[in-house]
N, C-alpha and C positions, 0 to 999 in steps of 0.2 A: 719380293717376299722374303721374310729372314728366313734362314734352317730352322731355326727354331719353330716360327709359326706353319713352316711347310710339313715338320717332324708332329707338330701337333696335330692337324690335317689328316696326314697318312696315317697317327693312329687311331682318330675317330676311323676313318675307314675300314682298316683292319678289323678295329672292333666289330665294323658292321657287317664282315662278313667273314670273322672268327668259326673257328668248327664248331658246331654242337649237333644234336639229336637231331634228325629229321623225321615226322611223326602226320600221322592222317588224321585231322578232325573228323565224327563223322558225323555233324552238324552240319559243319558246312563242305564235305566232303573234298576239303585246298591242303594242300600240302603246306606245312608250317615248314618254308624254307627258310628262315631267317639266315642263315648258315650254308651254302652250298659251295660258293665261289671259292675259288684258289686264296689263298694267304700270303702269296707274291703276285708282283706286279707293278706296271706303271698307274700314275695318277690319271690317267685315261680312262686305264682300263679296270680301275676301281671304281670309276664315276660309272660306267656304262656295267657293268656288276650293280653297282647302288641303284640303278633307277629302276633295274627290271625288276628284281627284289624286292623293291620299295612295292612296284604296279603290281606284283605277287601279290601282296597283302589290302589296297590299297584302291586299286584301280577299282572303278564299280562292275567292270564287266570283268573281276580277275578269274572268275570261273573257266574261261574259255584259253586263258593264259599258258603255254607250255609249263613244261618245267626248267631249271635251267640248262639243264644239260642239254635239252633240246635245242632253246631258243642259242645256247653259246654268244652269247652278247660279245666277246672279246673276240672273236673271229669274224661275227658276222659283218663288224664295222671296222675290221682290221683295214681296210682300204679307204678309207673316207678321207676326201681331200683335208675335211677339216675337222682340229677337235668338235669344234661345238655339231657341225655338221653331221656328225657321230650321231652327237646325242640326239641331235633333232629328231635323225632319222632311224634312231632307235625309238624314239614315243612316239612317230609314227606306224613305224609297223607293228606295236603294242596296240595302238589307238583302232588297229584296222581287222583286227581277230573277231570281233560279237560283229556278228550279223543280225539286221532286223528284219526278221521272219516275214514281216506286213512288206517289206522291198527288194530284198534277196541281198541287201549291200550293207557295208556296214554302217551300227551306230552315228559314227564320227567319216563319215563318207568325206573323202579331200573334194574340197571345190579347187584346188592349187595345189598343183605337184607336192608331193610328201608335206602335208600342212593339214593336220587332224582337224576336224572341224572344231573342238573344245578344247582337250587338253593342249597345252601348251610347257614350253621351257623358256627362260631366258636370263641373261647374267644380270646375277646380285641377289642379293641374300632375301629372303620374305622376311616380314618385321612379328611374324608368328602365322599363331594359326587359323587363318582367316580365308575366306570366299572372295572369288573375283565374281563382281555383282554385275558387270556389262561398261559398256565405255560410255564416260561422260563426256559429253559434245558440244553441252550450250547449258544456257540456263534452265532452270527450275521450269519454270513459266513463262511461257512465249507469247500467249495470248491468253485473254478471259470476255464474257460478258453473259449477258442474260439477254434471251433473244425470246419476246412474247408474240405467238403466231394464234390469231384468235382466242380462245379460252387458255393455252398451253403454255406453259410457260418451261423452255427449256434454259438450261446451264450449258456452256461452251467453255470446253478448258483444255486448252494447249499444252501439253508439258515437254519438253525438250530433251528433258534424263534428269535424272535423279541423282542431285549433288550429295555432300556429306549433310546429315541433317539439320545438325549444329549454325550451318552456314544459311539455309534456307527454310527453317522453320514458320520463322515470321511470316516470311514473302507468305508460304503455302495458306496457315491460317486469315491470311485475310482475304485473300483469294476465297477460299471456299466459306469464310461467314459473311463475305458480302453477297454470293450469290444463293446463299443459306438462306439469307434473309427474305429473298423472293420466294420462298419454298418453292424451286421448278420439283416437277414430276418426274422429268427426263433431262439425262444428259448427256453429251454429247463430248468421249473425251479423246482429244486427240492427242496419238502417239506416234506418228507416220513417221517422227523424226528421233524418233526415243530408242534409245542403244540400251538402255537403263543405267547401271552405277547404284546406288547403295542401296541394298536390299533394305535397309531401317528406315531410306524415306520411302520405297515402295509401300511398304508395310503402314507407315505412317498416312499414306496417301489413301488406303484402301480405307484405313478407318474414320479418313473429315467423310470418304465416301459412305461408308456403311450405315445403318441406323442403330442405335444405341440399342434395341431387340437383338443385333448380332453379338453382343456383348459376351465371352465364354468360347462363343463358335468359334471350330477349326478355320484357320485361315489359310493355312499348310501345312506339309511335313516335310521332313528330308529322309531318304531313308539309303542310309551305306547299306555297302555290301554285307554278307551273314557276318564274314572274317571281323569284320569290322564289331559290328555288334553285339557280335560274343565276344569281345577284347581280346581277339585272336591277333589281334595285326600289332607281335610282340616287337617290331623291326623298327613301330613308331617311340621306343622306349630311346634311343638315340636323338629324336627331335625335341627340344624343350618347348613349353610351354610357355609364350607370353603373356603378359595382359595386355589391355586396351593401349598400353602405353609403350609396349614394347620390353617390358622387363621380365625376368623369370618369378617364380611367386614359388612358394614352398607350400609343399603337399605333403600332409602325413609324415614329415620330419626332414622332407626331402622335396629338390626340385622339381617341381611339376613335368612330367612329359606328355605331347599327347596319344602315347599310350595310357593315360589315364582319364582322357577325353570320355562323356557318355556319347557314343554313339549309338544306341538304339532309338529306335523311330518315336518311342513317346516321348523320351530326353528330347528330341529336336520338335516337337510337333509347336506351333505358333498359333495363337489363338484372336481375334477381334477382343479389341479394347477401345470402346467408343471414343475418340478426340472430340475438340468442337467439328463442326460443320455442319454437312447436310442431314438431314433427317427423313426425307419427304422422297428419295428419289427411287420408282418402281422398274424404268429401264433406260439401260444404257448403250448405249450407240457410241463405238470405241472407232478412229479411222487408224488402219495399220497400212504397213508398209513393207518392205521387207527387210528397211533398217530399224521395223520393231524388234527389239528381241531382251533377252534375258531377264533382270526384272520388268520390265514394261512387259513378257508377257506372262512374267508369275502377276503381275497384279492383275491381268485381266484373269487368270484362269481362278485366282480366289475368288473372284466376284459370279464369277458363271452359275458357282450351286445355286448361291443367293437372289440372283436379279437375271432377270431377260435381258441377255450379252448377247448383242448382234455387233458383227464385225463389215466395217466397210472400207475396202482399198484391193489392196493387194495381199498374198499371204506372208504370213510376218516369217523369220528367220530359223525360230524352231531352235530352241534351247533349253531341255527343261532339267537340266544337269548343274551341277554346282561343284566346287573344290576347295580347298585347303592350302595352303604352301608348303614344300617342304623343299630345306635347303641341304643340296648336296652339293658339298668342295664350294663355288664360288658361282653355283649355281640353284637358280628358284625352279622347282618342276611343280605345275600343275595338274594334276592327273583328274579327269572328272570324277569323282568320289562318291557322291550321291543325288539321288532324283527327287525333283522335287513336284509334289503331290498335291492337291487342292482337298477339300474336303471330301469328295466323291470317291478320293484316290487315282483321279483322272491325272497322267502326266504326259501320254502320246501324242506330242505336237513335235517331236523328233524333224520332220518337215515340214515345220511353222503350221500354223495356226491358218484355216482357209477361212475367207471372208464370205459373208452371206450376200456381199451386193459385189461384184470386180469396177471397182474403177480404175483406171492408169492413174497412178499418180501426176497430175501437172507441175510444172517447172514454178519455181518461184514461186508458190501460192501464196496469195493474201490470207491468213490465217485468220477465222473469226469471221470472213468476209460470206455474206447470203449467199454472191453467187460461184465462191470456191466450190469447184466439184465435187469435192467428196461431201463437207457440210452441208450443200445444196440438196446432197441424195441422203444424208442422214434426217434433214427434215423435208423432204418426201415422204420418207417412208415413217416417221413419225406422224407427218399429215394423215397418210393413207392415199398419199399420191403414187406411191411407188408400195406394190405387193410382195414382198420376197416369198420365192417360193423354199420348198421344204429341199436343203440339201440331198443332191447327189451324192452316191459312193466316190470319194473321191481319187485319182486316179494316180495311189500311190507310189507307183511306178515312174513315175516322170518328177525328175529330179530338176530343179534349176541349179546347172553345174556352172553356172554363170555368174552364181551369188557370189561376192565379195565376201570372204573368213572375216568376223570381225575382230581382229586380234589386234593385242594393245604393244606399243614398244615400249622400252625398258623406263623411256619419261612417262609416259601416259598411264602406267599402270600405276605410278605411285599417289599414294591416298587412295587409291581405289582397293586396298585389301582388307576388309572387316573383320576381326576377330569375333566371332557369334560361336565358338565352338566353346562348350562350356564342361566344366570337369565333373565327374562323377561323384555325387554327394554320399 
């Protein structure tokens, strides 16, 4: 790296944690620390000042967050074999403060030694200000057909994650106007294999699903923290603003930041926008897994207010959090930001999503196939061969600390970061 770009570097930092006023909102009752951190220092321990700072403002659970003097970021990681290792294990002990009341543990409980269950770090810059939507694994669509079982006529659809939508558009529409065309009742959509990936085909998918009555209806919301949506989070006036393409864009005479982001809940709320597809379909029979998760299980939870959502497998992974990028030094930090909501205002599936029928997932399934287990029990109990009964309290407490983090490496994240965050009109 030249002096020069290193001298540039160390002074966006300074700047970011330059002296000023420290003051008590009493809205959202956070301490506006923008400013607390020493004005000397190494480029470590500017980094490790920047993120806690940033999670001050930022983080969705930053109400439970010390202050800095407490947390002392530069002491606490003063021994860490490694820089990054630092930081790691600084956003995880940020990650590990908000307890969920419903289990005694936290939010972001590590299934893996210091490894938050959501937020994340890793090296290279974010391309803006955009959401990690889940990991994409395979194709759009794995399987399709239309399966008529005496008078009934149901729809089967396999989806595998949810690529960018530009790329898989087509594929999606003619999948669901061929099976449109048989108007089924019921369908039957499998996600057992669904990590998610881009929240705009999720989004896209819900609507070949929904029926054009849903048209206006709440689809979701995201809702940051207070700091956030009173434009308290002044720290994000240091991160620029992209567009979809990656460049900065001029606001009000000047370059966009996203401190200038709307972050209140009806700025982000998302609504049903009919596409083509189905029309016709009253319930839906979803098979999960426990590598459903993220958007695969925001689109189930949109569809819940609207249609009779029964869930068949195993319980999915429990993700119903979302983030932003923000780059600090030569580093992308994801902090979980905000929650995201169905129309009900339901988002506590924190530990997945439980299914109304338990099947094991089997090995290698033939997808599509009558006599795959899980399909097989999904028309069952569309026959009324199989009775579900009324869920049990389920027994919050018992954690699978067994579950695999689904966390992306530094190749696998890229194209997976969507700019949806949109600026204040």
């Amino acid at each position: 790296m030249s002096e020069c770009k290193f001298v540039k570097i160390m002074l966006l930092l300074f700047l970011m944690v330059a002296s000023s006023a420290c003051k008590k909102d009493k809205a959202t009752n956070i301490k506006e620390e923008e400013i607390v951190s020493p004005t000397t220092g190494t480029r470590t321990q500017f980094t490790l000042d920047s993120i806690f700072l940033y999670a001050r403002q930022v983080y969705l659970w930053n109400d439970v967050l010390p202050d800095y003097n407490t947390f002392k970021p530069r002491e606490r990681y003063n021994n860490a074999q490694s820089e990054i290792g630092a930081f790691r294990n600084e956003l995880f002990d940020i990650s590990q403060f908000k307890l969920n009341q419903a289990t005694g543990k936290p939010f972001e409980i590590s299934y893996h030694s210091n490894v938050p269950k959501y937020s994340y770090l890793q090296s290279g810059r974010s391309n803006g200000g955009g959401t990690r939507a889940g990991a994409i694994n395979g194709a759009a669509v794995l399987a399709n057909r239309t399966i008529h079982s005496g008078e009934k006529v149901i729809a089967y659809v396999a989806l595998g994650s949810f690529p960018a939508l530009n790329s898989t558009k087509l594929k999606l529409d003619q999948v669901f106007n061929e099976i449109a065309a048989d108007k089924p009742t019921y369908l039957v959509l499998d996600l057992r294999e669904n990590g998610g990936g881009y929240v705009e085909t999720a989004e896209y998918v819900a609507n070949l699903i929904a029926p054009s009555i849903l048209n206006g209806e709440i689809m979701y919301s995201e809702q940051f923290n207070p700091t956030l949506q009173n434009g308290k989070a002044t720290i994000l006036r240091y991160q620029p603003y992209l567009d979809v393409s990656g460049k900065t864009i001029i606001y009000n005479g000047r370059l966009a930041t996203l401190a200038d982001v709307d972050y209140t809940e009806n700025g982000n709320t998302y609504r049903f926008s009919k596409k083509e597809g189905l029309e016709t379909i009253k319930g839906i029979y979803v098979i999960v897994s426990g590598e459903t998760a993220s958007a695969s299980e925001l689109l189930i939870s949109c569809l819940k207010p609207y249609f009779n959502v029964k869930l068949i497998g195993e319980k999915t992974y429990g993700k119903p959090v979302g983030f932003f990028g923000i780059n600090i030094d030569q580093y992308s930090v994801y902090l979980s930001s905000f929650l995201i909501k169905n129309a009900q205002g339901w988002s506590d599936y924190f530990n997945g999503m439980e299914p109304d029928l338990n099947i094991a997932m089997p090995t290698n399934p033939i997808l599509g196939d009558d006599e795959e287990p899980c399909l097989k029990s999904a028309l069952a109990i569309i026959n009324g061969k199989i009775q579900l009964q009324p869920k049990k309290s389920a027994s919050i407490s018992k954690l699978n600390l067994n579950k695999k983090p689904l966390l992306l490496n530094d190749k696998d994240s890229i194209g997976m970061i969507e700019n949806r965050l949109k600026l204040t009109h």
